[in-house]
C-alpha positions as CSV (number, residue, x, y, z in Angstrom):
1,X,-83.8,-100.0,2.1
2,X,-86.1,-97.1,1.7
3,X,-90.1,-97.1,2.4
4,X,-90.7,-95.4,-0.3
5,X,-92.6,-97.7,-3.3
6,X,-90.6,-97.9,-6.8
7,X,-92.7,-96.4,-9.4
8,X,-90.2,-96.8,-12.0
9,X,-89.1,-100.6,-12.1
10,X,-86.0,-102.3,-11.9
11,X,-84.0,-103.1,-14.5
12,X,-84.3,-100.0,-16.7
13,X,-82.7,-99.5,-20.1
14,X,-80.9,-96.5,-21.2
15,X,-82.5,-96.8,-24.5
16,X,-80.7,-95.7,-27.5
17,X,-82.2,-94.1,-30.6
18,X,-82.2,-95.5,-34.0
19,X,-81.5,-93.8,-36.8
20,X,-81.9,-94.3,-40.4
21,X,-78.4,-94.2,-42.3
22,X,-79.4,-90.4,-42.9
23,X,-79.8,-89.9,-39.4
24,X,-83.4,-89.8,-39.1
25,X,-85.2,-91.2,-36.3
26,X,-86.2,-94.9,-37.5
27,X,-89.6,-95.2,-36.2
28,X,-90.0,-98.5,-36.9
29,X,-86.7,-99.6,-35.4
30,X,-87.3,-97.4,-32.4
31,X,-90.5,-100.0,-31.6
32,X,-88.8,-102.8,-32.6
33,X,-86.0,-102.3,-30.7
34,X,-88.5,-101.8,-27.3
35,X,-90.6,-104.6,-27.6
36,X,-87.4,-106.9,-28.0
37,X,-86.0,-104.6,-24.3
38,X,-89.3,-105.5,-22.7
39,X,-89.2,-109.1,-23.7
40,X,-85.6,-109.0,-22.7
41,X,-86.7,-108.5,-19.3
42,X,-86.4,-104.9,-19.1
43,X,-89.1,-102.9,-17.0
44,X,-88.3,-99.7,-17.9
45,X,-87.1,-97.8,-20.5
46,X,-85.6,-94.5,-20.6
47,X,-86.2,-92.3,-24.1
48,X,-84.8,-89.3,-24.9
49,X,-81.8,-89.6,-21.9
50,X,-78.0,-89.0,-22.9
51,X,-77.9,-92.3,-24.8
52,X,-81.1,-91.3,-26.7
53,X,-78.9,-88.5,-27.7
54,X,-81.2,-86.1,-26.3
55,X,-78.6,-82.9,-27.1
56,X,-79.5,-83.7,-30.7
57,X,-83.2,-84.9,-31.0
58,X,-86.1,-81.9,-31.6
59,X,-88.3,-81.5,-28.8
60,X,-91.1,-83.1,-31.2
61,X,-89.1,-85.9,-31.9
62,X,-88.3,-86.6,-28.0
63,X,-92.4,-86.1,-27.1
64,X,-92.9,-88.9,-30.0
65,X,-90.3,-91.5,-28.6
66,X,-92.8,-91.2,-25.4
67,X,-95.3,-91.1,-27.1
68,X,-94.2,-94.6,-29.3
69,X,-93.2,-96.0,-25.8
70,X,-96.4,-95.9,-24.1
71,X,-97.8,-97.1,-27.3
72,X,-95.6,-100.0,-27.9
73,X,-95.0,-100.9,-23.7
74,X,-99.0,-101.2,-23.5
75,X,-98.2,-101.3,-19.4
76,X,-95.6,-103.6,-20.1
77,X,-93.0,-101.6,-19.1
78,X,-92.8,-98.2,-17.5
79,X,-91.6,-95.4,-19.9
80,X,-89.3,-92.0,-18.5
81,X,-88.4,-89.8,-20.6
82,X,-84.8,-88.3,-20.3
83,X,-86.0,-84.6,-19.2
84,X,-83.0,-82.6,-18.6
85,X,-82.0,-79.4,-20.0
86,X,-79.7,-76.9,-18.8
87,X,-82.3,-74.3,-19.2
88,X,-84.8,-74.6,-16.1
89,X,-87.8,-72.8,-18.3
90,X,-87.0,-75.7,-21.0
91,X,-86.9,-78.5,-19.1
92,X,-89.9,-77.8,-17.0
93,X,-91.6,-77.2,-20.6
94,X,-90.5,-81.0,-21.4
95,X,-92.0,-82.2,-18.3
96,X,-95.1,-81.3,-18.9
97,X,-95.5,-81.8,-22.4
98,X,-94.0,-85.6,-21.7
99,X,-96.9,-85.8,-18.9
100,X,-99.2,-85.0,-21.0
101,X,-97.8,-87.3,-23.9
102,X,-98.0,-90.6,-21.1
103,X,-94.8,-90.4,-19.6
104,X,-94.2,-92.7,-16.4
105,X,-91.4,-90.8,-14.7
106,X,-88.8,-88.1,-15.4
107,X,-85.1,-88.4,-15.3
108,X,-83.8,-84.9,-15.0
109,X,-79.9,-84.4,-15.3
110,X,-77.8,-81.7,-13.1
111,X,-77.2,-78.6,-15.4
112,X,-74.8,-78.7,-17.8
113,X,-71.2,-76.5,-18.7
114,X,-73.7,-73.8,-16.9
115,X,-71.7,-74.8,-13.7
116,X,-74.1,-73.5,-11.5
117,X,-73.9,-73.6,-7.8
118,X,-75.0,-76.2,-5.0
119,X,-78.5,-73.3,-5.0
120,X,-79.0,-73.3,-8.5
121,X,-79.2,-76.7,-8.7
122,X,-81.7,-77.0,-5.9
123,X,-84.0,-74.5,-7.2
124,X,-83.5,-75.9,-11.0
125,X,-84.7,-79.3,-9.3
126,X,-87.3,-78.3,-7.3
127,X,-88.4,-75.9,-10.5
128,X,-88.9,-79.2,-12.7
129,X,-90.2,-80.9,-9.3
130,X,-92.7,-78.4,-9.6
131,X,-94.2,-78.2,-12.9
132,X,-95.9,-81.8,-13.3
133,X,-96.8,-84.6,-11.2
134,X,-94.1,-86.8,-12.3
135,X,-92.0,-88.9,-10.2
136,X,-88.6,-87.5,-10.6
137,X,-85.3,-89.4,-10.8
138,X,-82.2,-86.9,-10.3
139,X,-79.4,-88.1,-12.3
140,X,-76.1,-87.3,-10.5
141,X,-73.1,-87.4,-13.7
142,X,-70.7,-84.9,-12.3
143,X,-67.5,-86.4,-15.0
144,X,-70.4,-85.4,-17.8
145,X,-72.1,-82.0,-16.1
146,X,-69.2,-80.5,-14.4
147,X,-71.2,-80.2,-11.0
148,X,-71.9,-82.7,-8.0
149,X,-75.1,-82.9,-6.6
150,X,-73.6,-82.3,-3.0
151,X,-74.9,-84.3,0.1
152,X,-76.6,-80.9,1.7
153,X,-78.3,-80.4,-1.7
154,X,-79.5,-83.9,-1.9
155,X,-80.9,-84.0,2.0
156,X,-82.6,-80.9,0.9
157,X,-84.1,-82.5,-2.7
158,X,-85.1,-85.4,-0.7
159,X,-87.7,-83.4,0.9
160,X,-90.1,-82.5,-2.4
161,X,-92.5,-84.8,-2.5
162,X,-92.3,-85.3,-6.4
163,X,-88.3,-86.0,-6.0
164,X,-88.2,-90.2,-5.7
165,X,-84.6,-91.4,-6.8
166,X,-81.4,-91.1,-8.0
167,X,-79.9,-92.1,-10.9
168,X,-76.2,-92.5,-9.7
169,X,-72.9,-92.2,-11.7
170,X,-70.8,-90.5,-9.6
171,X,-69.0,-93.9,-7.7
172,X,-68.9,-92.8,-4.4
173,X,-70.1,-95.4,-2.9
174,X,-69.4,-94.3,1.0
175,X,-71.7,-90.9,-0.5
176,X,-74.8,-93.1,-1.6
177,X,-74.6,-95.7,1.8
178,X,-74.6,-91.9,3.8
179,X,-77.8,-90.7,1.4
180,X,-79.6,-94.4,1.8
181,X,-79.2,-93.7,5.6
182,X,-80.8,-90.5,5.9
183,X,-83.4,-90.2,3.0
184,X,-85.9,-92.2,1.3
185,X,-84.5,-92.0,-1.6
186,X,-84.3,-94.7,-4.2
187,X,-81.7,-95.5,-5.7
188,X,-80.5,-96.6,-9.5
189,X,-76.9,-97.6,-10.2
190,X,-75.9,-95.2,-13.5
191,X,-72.6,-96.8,-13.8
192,X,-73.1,-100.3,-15.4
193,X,-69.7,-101.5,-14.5
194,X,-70.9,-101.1,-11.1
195,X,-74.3,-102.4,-10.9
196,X,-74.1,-105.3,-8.5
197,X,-72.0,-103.2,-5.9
198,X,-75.0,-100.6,-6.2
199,X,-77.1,-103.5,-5.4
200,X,-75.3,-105.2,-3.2
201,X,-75.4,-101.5,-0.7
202,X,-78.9,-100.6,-1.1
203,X,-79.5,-99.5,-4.5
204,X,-83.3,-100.7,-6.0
205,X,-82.1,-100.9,-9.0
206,X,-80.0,-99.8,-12.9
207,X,-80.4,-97.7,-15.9
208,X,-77.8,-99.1,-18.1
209,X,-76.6,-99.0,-21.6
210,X,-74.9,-102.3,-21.5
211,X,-78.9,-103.5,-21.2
212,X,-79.7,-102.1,-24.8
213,X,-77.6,-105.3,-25.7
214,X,-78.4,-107.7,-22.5
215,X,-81.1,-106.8,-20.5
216,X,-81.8,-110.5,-19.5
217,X,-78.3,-111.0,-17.5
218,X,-79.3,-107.2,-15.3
219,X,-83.0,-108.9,-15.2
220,X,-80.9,-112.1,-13.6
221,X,-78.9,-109.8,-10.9
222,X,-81.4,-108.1,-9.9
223,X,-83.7,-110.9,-9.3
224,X,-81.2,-112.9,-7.1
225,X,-79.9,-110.1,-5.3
226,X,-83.7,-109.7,-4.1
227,X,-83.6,-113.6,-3.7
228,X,-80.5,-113.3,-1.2
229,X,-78.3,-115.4,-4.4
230,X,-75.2,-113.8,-4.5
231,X,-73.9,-116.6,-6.4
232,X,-76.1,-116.3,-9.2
233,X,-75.8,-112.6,-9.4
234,X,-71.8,-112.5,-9.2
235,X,-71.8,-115.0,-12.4
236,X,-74.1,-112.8,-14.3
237,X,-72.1,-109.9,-13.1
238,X,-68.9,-111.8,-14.9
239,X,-70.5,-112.9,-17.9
240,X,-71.2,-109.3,-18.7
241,X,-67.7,-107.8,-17.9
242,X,-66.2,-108.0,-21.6
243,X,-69.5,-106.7,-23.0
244,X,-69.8,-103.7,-20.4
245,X,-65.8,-102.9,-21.5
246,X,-66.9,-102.9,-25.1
247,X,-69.7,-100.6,-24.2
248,X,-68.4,-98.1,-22.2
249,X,-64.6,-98.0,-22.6
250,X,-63.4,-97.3,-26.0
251,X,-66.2,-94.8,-27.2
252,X,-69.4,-93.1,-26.3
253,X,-71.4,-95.9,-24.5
254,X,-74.2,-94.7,-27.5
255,X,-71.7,-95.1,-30.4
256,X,-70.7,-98.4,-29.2
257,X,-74.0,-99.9,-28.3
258,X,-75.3,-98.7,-31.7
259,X,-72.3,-100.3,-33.5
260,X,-73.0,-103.7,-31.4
261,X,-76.6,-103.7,-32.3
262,X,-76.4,-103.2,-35.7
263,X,-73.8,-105.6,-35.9
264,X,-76.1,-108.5,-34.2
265,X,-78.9,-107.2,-36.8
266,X,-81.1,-106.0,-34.5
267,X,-81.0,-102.2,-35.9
268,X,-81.4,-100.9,-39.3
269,X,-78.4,-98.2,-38.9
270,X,-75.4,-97.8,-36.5
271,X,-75.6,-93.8,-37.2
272,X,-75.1,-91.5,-34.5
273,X,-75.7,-87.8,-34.7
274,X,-72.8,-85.0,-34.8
275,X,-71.2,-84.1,-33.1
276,X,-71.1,-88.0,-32.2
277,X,-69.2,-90.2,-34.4
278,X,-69.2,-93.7,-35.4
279,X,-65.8,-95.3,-34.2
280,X,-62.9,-95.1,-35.9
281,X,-60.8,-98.4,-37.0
282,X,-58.8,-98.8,-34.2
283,X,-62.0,-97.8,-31.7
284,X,-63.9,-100.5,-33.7
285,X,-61.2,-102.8,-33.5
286,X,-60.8,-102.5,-30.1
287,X,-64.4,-103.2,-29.3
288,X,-64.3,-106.0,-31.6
289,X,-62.0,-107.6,-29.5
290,X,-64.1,-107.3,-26.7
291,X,-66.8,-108.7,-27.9
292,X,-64.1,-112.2,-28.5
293,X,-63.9,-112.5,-25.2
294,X,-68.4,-112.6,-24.4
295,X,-69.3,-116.3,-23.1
296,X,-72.6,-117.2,-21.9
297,X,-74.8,-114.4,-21.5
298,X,-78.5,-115.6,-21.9
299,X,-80.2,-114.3,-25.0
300,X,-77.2,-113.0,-26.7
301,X,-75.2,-115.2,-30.0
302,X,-72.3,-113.6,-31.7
303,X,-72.1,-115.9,-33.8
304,X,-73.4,-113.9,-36.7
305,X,-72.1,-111.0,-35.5
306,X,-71.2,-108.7,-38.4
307,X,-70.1,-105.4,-38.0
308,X,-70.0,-102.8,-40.5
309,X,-67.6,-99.8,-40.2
310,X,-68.5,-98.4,-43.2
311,X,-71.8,-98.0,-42.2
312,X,-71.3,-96.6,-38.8
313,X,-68.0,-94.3,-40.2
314,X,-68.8,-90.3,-39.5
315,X,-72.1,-88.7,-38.0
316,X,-75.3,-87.1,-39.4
317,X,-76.7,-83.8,-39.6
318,X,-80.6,-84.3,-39.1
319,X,-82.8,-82.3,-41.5
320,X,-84.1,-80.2,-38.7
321,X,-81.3,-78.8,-36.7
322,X,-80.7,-78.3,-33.0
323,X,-83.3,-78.9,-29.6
324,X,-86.3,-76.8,-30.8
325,X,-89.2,-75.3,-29.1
């Protein structure tokens, strides 16, 4: 276990962003939908990552969902933002204007379709690292970035002083026990199907997407894997297995958890952003029968489940295009 202390939390949530049917950010459903994570048992939440469709939010509108986090946490909960680009100069400009906007931590993806090498990403890293005195979580995605973060590079990151964690979702497991044992390095399962082995080797703790539906049952495995209860944590880790296949199999893990979420009435609109797409019938169908097969998760009735294809059906083009500076 490392020695270094977890700034960040546990049981962080991947938090997606609402949107109005126009695909708007719903301001009022983006705090709505955080206070009901942080009662949930969620003590961190991640705005503006990959499931906060970061590719398609404004810069303005990512500093805001920071700024509405801090705001609606009120040191409940600890708020990152999602500050990756595959432009070093951009991102490190993210970092600091999230620092300045409250944020708690920085989760900073590998480059993207740049491809660059094992040095490009160290320097991009330690760039970011750099710029603000946030605690910085590298998240390792290689089937979504097209590059590792390779053993070397990570010994090497491990060093800067800023660089805390890992957000893991690259499942080599036999790669993260080799990292655990020679760096202090904390780490946070990035695979939700995976959470408990994660655990179960070292990891400190999640940032799921399955959790913008559950977070109690993750708030449940990770307290009795700390407890020494592997009992209690292997039935929560069942219970969720038909709602993390929903969530992650059939579609984008964003698409889907929207879909769920405005199903169960807790957001306004299942709208996703283009190029993101609502799910088609057979995708919906599909998750729908997923969802059949949920039993006793804590916190969660779908019972008055009701999902609406017609409302999630295409994507939105925001009034203000693209990631501007």
């Amino acid at each position: 276990m490392s020695n270094v202390t977890n700034p960040f939390g546990q049981v962080l949530v991947a938090m997606v962003t609402p949107f109005t049917a126009d695909g708007e950010v719903d301001w009022p459903g983006v705090e709505k939908l955080i206070d009901e994570l942080i009662a949930g048992g969620a003590d961190g939440i991640v705005v503006t990552g990959t499931t906060g469709e970061t590719s398609t939010l404004t810069d303005p509108e990512k500093i805001r969902l920071v700024e509405v986090g801090k705001d609606v946490g009120a040191g409940r909960a600890k708020i990152i933002t999602g500050g990756g680009s595959n432009e070093t100069a951009h991102a490190m400009q993210l970092a600091r204007q999230s620092e300045k906007a409250g944020a708690d931590g920085n989760l900073v993806v590998t480059p993207y379709y740049n491809k660059p090498t094992q040095a490009g990403i160290l320097t991009h890293f330690r760039m970011i690292a750099d710029a603000t005195d946030l605690p910085v979580i590298l998240y390792d995605i290689p089937g979504r970035t097209g590059v590792p973060i390779k053993y070397d590079t990570m010994l090497r990151l491990a060093k800067h002083p800023n660089i805390l964690a890992v957000k893991d979702a690259k499942g080599d497991f036999s790669e993260v026990s080799r990292v655990l044992n020679q760096t202090d390095l904390l780490y946070f399962s990035g695979d939700d199907a995976n959470v408990l082995p994660h655990l179960a080797i070292g990891a400190v703790g999640l940032i799921g997407v399955t959790a913008n539906v559950a977070p109690a049952p993750y708030r449940v495995i990770v307290d009795a894997v700390n407890a020494g209860d592997l009992a209690t944590a292997t039935a929560a880790h069942k219970s969720l297995e038909p709602l993390v296949r929903a969530i992650m199999t059939h579609v984008p893990g964003t698409v889907a958890a929207k879909y769920i979420l405005h199903g169960l009435g807790r957001i306004g609109s299942p709208r996703v952003r283009l190029p993101l797409v609502g799910p088609e019938e057979w995708e919906a169908a599909q998750i729908e029968s997923e969802i059949d097969l949920v039993r006793d998760i804590p916190g969660l009735d779908f019972k008055n489940f009701r999902p609406d294809r017609n409302a999630a059906a295409g994507g939105a083009l925001p009034k203000v295009a693209g990631t501007t500076r």
